[in-house]
N, C-alpha and C positions, 0 to 999 in steps of 0.2 A: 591166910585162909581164902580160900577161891570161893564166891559167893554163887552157887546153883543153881540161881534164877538168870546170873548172866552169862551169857556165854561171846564176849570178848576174847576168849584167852585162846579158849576152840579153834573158832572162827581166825582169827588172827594166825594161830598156828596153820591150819589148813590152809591160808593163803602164802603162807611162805612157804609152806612145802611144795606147793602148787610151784610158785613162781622156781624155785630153787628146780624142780622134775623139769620144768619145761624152758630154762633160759635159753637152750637152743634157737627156740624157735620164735624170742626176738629177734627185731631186723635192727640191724645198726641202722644212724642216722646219716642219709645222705652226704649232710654238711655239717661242720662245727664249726662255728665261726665264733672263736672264742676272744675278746681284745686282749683278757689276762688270760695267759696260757697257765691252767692248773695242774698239776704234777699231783697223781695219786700213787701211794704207794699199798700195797699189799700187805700188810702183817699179820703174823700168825700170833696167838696170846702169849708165847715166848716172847716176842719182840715189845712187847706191849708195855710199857713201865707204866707204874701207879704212881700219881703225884700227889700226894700226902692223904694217908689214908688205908686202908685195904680194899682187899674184893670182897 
């Protein structure tokens, strides 16, 4: 139950829709100068396994 008085949920959603409409118009970062190099991978909720438990 979403309580009335706050609006958290609003506000939080408005900000990721915001940032999601406008990622364009981030600027990459000059330099990355990583000493571990991190490997991020993409997945979509098909790819996703649940480790013990459900959704």
């Amino acid at each position: 139950m979403v309580d009335p008085a706050h609006q958290h949920i609003t506000i939080m959603q408005e900000l990721g829709e915001n940032i999601a409409n406008h990622a364009d118009d981030f600027l990459s970062p000059k330099k990355m100068d990583l000493k571990n190099k991190i490997n991020f991978t993409i997945l979509t909720p098909q790819d996703m396994i649940v480790d013990g438990g459900g959704i």
